[in-house]
ZAMARGU-4260 file (C-alpha; in steps of 0.2 Angstrom, whole numbers, plus 5000, padded with zeros to 4 digits):
<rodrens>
0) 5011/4829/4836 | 5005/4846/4836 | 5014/4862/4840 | 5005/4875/4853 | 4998/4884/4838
5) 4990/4873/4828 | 4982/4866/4846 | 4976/4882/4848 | 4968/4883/4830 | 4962/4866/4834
10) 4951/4871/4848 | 4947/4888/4842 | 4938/4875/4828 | 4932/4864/4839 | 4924/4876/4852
15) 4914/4885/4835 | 4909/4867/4828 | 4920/4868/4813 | 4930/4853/4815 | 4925/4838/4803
20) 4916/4822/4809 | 4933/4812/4808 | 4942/4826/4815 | 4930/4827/4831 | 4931/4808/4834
25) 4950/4809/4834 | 4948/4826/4845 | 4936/4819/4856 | 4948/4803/4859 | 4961/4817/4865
30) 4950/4828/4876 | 4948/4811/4885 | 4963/4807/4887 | 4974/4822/4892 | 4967/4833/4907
35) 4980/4847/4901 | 4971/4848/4885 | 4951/4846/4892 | 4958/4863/4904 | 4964/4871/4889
40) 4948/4869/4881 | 4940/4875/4897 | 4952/4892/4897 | 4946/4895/4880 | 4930/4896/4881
45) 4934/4908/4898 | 4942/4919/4889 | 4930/4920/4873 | 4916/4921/4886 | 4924/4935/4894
50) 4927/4946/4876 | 4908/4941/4874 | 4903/4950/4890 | 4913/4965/4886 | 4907/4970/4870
55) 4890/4967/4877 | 4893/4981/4889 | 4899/4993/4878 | 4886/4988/4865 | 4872/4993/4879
60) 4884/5008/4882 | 4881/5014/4867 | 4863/5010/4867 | 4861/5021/4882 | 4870/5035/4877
65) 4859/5036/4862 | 4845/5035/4872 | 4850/5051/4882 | 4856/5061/4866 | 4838/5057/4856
70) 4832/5064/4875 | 4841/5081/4871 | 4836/5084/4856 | 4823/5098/4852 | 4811/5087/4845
75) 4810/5078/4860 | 4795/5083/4870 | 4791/5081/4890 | 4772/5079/4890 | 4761/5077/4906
80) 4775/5073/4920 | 4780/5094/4915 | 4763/5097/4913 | 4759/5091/4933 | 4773/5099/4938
85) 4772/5115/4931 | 4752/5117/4941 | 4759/5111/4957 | 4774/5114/4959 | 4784/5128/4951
90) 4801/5127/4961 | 4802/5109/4956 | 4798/5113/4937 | 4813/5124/4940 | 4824/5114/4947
95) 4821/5100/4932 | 4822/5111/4920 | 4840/5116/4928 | 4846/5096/4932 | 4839/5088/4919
100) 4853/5083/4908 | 4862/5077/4924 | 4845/5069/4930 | 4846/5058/4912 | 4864/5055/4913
105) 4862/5047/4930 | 4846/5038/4927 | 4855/5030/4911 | 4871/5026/4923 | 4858/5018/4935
110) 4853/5009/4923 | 4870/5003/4914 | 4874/4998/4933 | 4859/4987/4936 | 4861/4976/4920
115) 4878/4975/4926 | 4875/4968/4944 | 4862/4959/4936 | 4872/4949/4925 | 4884/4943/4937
120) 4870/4938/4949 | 4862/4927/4936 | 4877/4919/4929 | 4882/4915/4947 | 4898/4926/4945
125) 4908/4921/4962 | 4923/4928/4958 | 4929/4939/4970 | 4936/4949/4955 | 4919/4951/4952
130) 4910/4950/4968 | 4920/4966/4974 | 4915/4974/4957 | 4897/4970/4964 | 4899/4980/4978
135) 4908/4996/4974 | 4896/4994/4956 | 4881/4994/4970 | 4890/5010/4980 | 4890/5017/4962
140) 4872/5017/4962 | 4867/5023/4981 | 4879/5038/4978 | 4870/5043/4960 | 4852/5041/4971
145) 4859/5053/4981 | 4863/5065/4969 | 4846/5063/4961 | 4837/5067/4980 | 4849/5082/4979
150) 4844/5090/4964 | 4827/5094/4972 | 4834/5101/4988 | 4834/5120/4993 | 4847/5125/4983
155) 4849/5139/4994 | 4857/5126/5008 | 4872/5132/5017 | 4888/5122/5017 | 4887/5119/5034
160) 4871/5110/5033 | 4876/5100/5018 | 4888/5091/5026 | 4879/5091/5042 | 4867/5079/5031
165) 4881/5068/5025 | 4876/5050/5029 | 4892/5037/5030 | 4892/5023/5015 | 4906/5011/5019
170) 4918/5005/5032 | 4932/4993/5030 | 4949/4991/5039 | 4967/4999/5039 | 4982/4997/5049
175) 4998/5010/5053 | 5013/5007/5040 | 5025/5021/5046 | 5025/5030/5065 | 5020/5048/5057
180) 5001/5042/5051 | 5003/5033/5036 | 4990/5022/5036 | 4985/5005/5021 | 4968/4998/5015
185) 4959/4994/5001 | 4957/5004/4985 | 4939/4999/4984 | 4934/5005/5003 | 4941/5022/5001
190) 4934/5025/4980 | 4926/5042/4975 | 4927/5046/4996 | 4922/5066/4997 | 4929/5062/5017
195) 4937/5049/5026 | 4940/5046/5047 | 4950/5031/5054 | 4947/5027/5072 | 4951/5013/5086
200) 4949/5011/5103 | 4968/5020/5111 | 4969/5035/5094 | 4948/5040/5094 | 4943/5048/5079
205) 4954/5058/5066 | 4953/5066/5047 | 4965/5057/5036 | 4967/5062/5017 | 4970/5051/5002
210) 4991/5050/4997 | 4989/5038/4981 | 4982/5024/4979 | 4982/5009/4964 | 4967/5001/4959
215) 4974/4986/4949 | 4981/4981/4965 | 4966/4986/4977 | 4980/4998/4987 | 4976/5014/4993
220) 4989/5024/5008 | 4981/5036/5016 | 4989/5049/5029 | 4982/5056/5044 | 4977/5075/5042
225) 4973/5081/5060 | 4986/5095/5067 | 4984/5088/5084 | 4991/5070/5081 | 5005/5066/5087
230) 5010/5051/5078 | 5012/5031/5085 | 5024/5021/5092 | 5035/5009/5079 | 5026/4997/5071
235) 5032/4982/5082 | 5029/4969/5066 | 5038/4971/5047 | 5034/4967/5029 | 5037/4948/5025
240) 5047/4947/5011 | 5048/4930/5004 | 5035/4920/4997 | 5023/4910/5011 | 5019/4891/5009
245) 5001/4885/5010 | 4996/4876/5025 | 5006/4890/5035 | 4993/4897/5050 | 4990/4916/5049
250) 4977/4927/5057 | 4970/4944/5053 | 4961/4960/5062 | 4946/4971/5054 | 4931/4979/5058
255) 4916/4967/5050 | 4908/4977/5065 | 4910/4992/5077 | 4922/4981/5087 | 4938/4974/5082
260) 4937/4955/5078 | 4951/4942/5077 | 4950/4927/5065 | 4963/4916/5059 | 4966/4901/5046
265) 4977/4896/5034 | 4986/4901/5018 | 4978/4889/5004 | 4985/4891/4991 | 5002/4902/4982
270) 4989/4913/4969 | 4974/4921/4972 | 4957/4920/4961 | 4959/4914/4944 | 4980/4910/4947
275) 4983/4929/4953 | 5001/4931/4957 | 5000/4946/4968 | 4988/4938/4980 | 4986/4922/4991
280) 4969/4910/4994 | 4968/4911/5012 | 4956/4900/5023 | 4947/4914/5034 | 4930/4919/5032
285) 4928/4939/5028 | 4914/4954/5025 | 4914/4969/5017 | 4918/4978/5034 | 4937/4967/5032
290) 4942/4975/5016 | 4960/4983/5021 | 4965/4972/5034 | 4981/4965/5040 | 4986/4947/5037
295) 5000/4943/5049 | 5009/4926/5051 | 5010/4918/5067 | 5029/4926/5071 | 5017/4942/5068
300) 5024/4949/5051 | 5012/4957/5039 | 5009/4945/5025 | 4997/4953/5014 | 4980/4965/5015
305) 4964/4956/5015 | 4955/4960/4997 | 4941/4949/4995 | 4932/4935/4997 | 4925/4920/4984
310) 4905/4918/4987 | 4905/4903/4979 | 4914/4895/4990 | 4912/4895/5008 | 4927/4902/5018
315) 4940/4904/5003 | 4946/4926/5004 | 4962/4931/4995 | 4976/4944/5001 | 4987/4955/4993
320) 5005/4950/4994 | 5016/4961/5006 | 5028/4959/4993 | 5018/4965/4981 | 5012/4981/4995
325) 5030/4985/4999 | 5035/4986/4979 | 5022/4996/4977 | 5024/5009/4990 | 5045/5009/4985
330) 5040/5015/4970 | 5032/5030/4976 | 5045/5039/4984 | 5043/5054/4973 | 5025/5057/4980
335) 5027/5051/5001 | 5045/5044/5005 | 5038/5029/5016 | 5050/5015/5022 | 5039/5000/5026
340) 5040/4994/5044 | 5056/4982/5050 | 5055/4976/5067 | 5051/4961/5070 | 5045/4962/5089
345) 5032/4950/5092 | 5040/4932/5087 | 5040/4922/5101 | 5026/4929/5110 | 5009/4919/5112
350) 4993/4925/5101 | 4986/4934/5114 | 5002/4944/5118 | 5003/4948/5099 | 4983/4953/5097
355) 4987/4967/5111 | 5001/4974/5102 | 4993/4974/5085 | 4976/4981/5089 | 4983/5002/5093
360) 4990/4999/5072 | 4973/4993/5066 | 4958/5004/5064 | 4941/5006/5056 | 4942/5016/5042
365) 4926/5026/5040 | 4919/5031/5022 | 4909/5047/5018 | 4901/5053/5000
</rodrens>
């Protein structure tokens, strides 16, 4: 019998081909026979993989940012692309001459990002860890395309007109957590925002601001900026507390699109991707447009906040724990003194009773770079 580190040791050999031949038979013979010990394997070579990836990244990192240095240098020489610009084109010429080490920095980020998205598409990456990282790595590179079609504007451009010619990039979903406009969604909606705009069908359309927000757990709050709000009535559900079982129903609101939709299922299991503690497996289909949203139970108490969804397998999202939320948002006092809502005001009613309650707390929240 063996203790956990030389089992360890054991398939650290095993998994690099070190093991003798006798050794492997009787390994092999094990493997076989214990399912805890064939997982254990499998987490190994997870973990080692993972490692693998990483300082892959930052070996291309470092790859690129030599790249862009050998570019600065003196000795490096522009030839006909300047040449062609400088004949047709001198405000152009000017410009490049002005952005170009921001032009190169971003071209080599674009490209850092692309082999990054690329990956994970190959290796059939269905994580929602890193399927969400997909999509903001994807935002990533709309926004620096952006700022490369700037560098050649009139520079001369007046404020006004610049954020006339802002063009939204993201929506997801938030919903009301205290009666004078704080409002929770998802880190990954609201990331490297320059404006943001919640809005539903009873409040319209208002300015809120950015409070704090925590990206290992996806949170962000954000509070309404607008000096002509007048704030909402009380939240008529409260933050669950305990720990749900799986099987239990629950439902969720969001905007997937410009209207609010309502689609329930079931908590599937305690964890969320990869044995995640902060989050369940829940048994509703979500897009991108869901991120932020409630999860309520069927007595109508907020359960979690939607987070995302595993592509490799159809139906399967994950929630943030409203425990997990609540502790979170205790522990900023010193920044926004939020108490989490309380009242418990929809048990007993039916779904469609609860639906029209919830829908004035729940609201599109609209993303501007």
């Amino acid at each position: 019998m063996t203790n956990r580190r030389e089992t360890d040791e054991l398939i650290e050999r095993y998994c690099l081909g070190q093991l003798t031949p006798e050794e492997l038979r009787i390994f092999e013979q094990w493997r076989e026979s214990d399912p805890e010990m064939a997982n254990a394997i499998d987490d190994h070579r997870l973990i080692t993989d993972s490692f693998r990836v990483y300082a892959e990244r930052i070996d291309l990192k470092k790859k690129l940012a030599a790249i862009h240095d050998e570019m600065e240098s003196e000795q490096f020489a522009f030839k006909s692309p300047l040449k062609v610009v400088e004949k047709s084109d001198s405000k152009v010429r000017l410009l490049w001459k002005r952005y170009r080490v921001a032009a190169v920095a971003a071209v080599a980020a674009i490209i850092a990002v692309s082999s990054t998205i690329l990956y994970y598409d190959l290796t059939g990456g269905g994580a929602v860890k890193n399927q969400n990282a997909y999509r903001e790595l994807r935002r990533e590179v709309e926004s620096i395309k952006r700022k490369q079609k700037a560098l050649i504007q009139d520079q001369n451009t007046s404020a006004k007109d610049q954020e006339q010619e802002q063009t939204q990039s993201f929506t997801g979903t938030g919903f009301a957590i205290t009666s004078d406009g704080y409002i929770l969604t998802s880190y990954h909606v609201v990331e490297d925002a320059s404006s943001i705009y919640i809005s539903n069908e009873k409040l319209g359309q208002v300015k809120v601001k950015t409070v704090y927000t925590d990206k290992s757990l996806d949170l962000a709050v954000l509070k309404v900026d607008d000096s002509d709000f007048k704030g909402f009535t009380d939240m008529p559900y409260s933050f669950k507390k305990s720990i749900s079982d799986p099987g239990e129903k629950v439902f969720t609101l969001g905007f997937p699109r410009e209207d609010l939709v309502y689609n329930e299922g079931s908590i599937s299991s305690y964890t969320g991707y990869e044995g995640d503690t902060t989050a369940y497996q829940i048994s509703i289909p979500v897009n991108p447009g869901n991120s932020g949203g409630p999860l309520f139970d069927g007595q109508g108490n907020l359960l979690g906040i939607i987070s995302g969804k595993n592509a490799s397998a159809e139906g399967a999202s994950f929630a943030v724990k409203s425990k997990w939320i609540s502790d979170y948002i205790n522990k900023q006092r010193e920044v926004a003194n939020i108490s989490v809502p309380s009242r418990k005001n929809l048990k007993g009613a039916d779904r469609t009773s609860q639906i029209k309650k919830l829908k004035d707390f729940v609201f599109m929240v609209k993303v501007y770079n």
